[in-house]
C-alpha positions in Angstrom: 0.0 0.0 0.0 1.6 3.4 -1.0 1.9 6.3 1.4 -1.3 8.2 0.1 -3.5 4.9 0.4 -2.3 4.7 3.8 -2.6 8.2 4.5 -6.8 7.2 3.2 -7.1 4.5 5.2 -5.7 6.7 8.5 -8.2 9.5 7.5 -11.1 7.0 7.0 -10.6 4.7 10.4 -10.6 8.2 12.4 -13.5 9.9 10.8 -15.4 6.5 11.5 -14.2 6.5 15.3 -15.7 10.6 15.0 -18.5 8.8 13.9 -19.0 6.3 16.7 -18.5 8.4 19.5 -21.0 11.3 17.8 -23.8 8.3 17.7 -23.4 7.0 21.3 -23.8 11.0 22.6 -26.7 10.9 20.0 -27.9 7.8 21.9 -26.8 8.4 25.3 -28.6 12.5 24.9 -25.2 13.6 25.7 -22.0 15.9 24.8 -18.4 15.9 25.3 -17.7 17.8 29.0 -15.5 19.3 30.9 -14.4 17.7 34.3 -16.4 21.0 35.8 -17.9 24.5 35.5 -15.4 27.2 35.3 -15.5 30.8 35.8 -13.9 33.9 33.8 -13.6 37.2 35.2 -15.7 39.6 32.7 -13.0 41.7 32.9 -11.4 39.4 30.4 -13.6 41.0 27.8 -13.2 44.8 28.9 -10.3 45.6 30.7 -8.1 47.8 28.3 -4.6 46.8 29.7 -5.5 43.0 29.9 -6.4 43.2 26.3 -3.2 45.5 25.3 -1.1 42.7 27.4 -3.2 39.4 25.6 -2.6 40.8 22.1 1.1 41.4 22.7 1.8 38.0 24.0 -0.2 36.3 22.0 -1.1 37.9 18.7 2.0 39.6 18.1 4.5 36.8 19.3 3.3 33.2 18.2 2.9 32.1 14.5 -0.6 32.9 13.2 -2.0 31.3 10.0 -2.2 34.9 8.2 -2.9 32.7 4.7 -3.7 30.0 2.6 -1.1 28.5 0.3 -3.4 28.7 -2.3 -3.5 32.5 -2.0 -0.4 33.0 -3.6 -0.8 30.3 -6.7 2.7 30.7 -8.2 6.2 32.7 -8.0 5.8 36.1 -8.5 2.2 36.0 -6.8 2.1 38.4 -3.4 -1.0 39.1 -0.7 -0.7 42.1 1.3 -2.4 42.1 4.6 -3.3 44.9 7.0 -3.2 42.5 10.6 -3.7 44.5 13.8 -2.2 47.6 12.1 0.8 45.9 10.9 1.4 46.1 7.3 2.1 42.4 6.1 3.4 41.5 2.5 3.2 38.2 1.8 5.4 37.3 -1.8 6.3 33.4 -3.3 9.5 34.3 -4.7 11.0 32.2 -8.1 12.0 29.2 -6.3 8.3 28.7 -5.1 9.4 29.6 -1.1 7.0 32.6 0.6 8.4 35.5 2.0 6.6 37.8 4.4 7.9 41.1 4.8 6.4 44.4 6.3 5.0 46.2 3.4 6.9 49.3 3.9 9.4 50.9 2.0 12.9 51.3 3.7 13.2 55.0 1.6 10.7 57.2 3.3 7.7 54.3 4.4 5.1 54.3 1.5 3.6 50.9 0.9 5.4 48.7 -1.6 2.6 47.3 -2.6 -0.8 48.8 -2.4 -3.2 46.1 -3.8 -4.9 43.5 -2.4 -3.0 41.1 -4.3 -1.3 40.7 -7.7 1.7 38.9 -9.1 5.5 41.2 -10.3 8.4 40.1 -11.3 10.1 42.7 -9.0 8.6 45.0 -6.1 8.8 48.4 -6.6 7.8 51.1 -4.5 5.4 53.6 -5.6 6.4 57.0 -4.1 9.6 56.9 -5.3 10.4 53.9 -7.3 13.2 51.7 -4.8 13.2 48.6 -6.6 13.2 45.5 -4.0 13.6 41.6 -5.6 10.9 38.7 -4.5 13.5 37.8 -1.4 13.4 41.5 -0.3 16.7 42.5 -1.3 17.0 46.1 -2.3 18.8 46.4 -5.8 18.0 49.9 -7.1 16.8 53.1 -6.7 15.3 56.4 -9.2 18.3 58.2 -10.0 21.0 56.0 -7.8 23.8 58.6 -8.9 22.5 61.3 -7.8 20.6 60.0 -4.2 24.2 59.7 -2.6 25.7 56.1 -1.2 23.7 53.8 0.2 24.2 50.1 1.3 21.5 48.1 -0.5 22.9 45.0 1.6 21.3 46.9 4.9 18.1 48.4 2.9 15.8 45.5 1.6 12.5 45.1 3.0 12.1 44.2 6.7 11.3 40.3 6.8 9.1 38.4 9.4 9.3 35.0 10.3 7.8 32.9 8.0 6.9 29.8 7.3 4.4 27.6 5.1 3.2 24.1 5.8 -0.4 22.1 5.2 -1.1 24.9 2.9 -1.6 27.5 5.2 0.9 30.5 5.7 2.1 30.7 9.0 3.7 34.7 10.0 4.6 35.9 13.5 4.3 39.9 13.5 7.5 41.1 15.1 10.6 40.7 13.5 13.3 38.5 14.7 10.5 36.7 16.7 11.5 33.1 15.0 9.4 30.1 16.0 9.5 26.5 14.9 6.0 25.4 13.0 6.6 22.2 13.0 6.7 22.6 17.0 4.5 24.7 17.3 2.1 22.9 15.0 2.9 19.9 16.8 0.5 16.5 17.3 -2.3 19.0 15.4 -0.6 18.5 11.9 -2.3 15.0 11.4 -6.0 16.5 11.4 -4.8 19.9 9.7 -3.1 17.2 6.6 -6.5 15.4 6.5 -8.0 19.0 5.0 -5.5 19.6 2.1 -6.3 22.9 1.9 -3.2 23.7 -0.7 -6.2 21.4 -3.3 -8.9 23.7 -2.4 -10.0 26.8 -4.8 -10.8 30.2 -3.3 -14.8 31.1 -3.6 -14.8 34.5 -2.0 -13.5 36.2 0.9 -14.9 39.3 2.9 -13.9 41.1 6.5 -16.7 41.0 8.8 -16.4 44.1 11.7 -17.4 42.3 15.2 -16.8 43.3 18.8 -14.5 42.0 21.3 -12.1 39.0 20.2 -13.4 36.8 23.1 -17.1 37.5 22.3 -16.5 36.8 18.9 -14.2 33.6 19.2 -17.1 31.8 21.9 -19.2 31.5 19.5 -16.8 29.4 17.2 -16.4 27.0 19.7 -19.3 25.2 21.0 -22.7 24.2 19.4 -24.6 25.1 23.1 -26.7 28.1 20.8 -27.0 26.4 17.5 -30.8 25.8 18.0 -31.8 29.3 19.3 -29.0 31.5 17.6 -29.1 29.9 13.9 -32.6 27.8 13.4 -33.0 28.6 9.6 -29.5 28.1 9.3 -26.4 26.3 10.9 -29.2 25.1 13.5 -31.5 23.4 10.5 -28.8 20.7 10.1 -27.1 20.2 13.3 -28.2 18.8 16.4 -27.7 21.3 19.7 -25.5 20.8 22.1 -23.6 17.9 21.0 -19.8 17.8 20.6 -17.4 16.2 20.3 -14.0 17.8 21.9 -10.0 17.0 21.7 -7.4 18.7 22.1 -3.8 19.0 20.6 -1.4 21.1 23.0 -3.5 25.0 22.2 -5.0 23.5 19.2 -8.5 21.6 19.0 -10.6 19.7 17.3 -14.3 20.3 17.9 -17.2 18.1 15.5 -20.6 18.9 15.0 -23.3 16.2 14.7 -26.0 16.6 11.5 -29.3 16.1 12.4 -29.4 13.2 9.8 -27.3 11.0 12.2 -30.4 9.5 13.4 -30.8 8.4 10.8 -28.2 5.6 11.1 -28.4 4.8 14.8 -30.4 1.4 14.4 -28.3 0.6 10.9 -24.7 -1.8 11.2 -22.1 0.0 11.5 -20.8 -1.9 8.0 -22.9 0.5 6.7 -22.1 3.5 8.1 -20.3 6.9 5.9 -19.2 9.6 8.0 -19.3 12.2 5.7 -23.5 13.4 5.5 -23.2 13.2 9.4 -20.6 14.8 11.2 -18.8 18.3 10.8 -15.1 18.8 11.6 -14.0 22.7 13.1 -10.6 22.8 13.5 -9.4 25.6 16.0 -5.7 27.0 15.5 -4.5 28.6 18.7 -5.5 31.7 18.5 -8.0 32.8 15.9 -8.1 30.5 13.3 -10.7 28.1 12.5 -11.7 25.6 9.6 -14.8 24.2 8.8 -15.3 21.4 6.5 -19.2 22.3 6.5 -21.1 20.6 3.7 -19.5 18.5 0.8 -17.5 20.1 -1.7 -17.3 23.7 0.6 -15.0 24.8 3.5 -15.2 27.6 5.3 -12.0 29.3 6.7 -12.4 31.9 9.8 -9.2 34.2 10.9 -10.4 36.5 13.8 -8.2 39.6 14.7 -8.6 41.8 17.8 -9.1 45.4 16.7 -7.2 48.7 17.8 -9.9 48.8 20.8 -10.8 45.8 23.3 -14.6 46.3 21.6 -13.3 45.7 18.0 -12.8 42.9 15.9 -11.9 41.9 12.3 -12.8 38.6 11.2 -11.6 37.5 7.6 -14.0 34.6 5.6 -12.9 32.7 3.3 -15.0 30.3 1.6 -13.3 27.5 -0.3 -15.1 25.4 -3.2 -13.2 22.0 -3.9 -13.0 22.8 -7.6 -14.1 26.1 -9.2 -17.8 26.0 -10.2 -18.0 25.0 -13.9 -22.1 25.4 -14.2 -24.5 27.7 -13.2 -25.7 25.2 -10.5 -22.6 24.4 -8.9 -22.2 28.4 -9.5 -25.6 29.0 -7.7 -25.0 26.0 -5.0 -21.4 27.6 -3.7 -23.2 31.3 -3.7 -25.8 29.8 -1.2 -22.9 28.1 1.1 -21.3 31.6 0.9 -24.5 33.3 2.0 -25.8 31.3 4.6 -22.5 31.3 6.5 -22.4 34.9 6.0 -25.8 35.0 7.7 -25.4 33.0 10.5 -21.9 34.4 11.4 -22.2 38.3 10.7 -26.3 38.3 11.1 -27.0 35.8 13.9 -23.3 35.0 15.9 -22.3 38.7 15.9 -25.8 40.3 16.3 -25.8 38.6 19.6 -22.5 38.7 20.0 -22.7 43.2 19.9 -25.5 42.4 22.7 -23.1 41.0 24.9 -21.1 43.5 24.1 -23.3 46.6 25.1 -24.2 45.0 28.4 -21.0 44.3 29.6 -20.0 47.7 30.8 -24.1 47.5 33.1 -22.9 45.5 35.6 -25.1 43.0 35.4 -22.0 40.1 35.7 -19.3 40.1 37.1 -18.4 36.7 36.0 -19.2 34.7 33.2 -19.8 30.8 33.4 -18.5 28.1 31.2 -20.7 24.7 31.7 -19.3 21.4 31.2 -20.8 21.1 27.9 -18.8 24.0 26.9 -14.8 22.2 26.8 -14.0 24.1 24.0 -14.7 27.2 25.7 -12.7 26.4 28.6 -9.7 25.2 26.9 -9.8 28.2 24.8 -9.9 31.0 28.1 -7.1 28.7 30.2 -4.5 28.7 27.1 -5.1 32.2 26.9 -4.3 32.8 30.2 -1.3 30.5 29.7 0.4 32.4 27.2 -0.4 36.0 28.6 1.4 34.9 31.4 4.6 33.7 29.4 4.3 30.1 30.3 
């Protein structure tokens, strides 16, 4: 058996043990729980310097997945990013390798590169034309002779720490702030393989204004609400509070239940396909999330805190598994891309700007975490974890 048959046969044996422990809650009326409770000081979601401190340690300092592979399709391709008010240039240079830089010009600060995204054969700067190959290196300037010396060796663009593996981009925000992905990734790269996002074709992507981080990131993280937050939507397919939870050092793996699983409870197990029935999210410490929602469509979340502890920025990216060739498959990926438009920035974030305007009453001083909300509670204590510097 070669290594991708084995790699099937891995994939297919644990979506099937998914699928067994999803039908026992199913039988059993019950969900994936937490050992207890827990408590989280509300403060958590409004105290100014607690935010300042979280995004510092945690947002600025560890790798975050700021792309998909398949964002930049070829050499010469580049994705510029505005993340937390750091300008981010992403670039594959000729030998296929991706580059992030900051996307500012080491002459006077303009943007290199003021699109969205495009594809040069070299970067030039528009204000005054420095010229900056796809590794960053500075190799010439508008009228060199008569600017004065300069030592292009200690001018190229400002790099970041990069890295790209299982087709998504990984970038920490500071220079000189290396990490290892493969570390940091760690035990969570099996599941992450399983998705081969560098196969999947970009739909459409849109930002989505939100409020706090924390409000914003519960709601990815526990199907609790499904039934009273998203009834015509999310909510019309899966079953309410059922989960299924593991974890992976910071990183998890929540799945979702379909409501059509009872439809296989009494059939053998010989019989049994995982894919109509169970929904795998899977949560990258700290704001990225991928959903493998329905069949040939995959939704991809990337939640950034905002300049203020009530702001939030959430990129959606909705993935089709080949680009639509008819006007059905055209009109079937448009409704994917609408409902979860709906039920994230019209039902999850409605609610979630309630929470928001009520937090500064008074009215808690606490918030509570039940033991049907793991996800939730992993989520909080890692944050606290790495704020901390442990």
């Amino acid at each position: 058996m070669n290594s991708t048959a084995v790699a099937a046969a891995q994939e297919s044996s644990e979506s099937m043990a998914l699928l067994r422990r999803a039908v026992e809650r199913f039988r059993t009326r019950s969900t994936d729980q937490a050992p207890a409770p827990m408590q989280l000081e509300v403060s958590a979601y409004t105290d100014p310097e607690r935010f300042a401190r979280e995004v510092d340690a945690i947002f600025m300092r560890l790798p975050l997945g700021l792309a998909l592979s398949l964002e930049l399709p070829g050499p010469g391709s580049y994705r510029t990013l505005n993340v937390m008010s750091t300008p981010v240039l992403l670039v594959r240079d000729r030998d296929g390798v991706v580059r992030a830089f900051l996307n500012a010009c080491r002459h006077r600060g303009a943007l290199v590169c003021e699109q969205a995204r495009g594809k040069a054969e070299r970067l030039v700067c528009p204000y005054h034309a420095w010229q900056y190959d796809l590794q960053g290196r500075l190799t010439g300037l508008y009228g060199e002779s008569t600017f004065g010396d300069i030592d292009k060796s200690r001018n190229g663009l400002v790099a970041l720490p990069c890295a790209e593996r299982l087709g998504i981009v990984w970038v920490a925000l500071r220079p000189g702030n290396d990490f290892e992905i493969d570390e940091w990734i760690g035990p969570f790269a099996e599941p992450l393989a399983s998705l081969r996002l560098e196969d999947w074709e970009l739909f459409e992507q849109r930002d989505i204004a939100g409020p706090n981080w924390k409000v914003v990131w519960d709601g990815y993280l526990e199907a609790y609400h499904h039934n009273t937050v998203h009834p015509q939507t999310v909510g019309r397919y899966t079953i309410g509070n059922l989960l299924l939870h593991d974890t992976y050092g910071p990183h998890q793996r929540i799945v979702f239940a379909r409501r059509s699983l009872a439809e296989i409870v009494d059939q053998p197990e010989d019989s049994w396909d995982p894919a109509p029935h169970i929904r795998q999210i899977h949560s990258v410490f700290p704001n990225l999330s991928i959903s493998g929602v329905v069949g040939d469509h995959c939704l991809v979340s990337q939640v950034f805190p905002g300049p203020r502890v009530d702001q939030t920025t959430t990129r959606q990216t909705v993935l089709v598994a080949r680009e639509p060739g008819t006007d059905e498959e055209r009109a079937a990926s448009q409704a994917f891309s609408d409902l979860v438009l709906r039920a994230v920035r019209d039902e999850d974030y409605r609610i979630g700007a309630g929470i928001q305007s009520a937090l500064a009453a008074g009215a808690n001083r606490e918030f509570t975490f039940g033991r049907n909300e793991p996800a939730l509670q992993h989520y909080h204590r890692t944050v606290a974890r790495f704020a901390a510097g442990s």
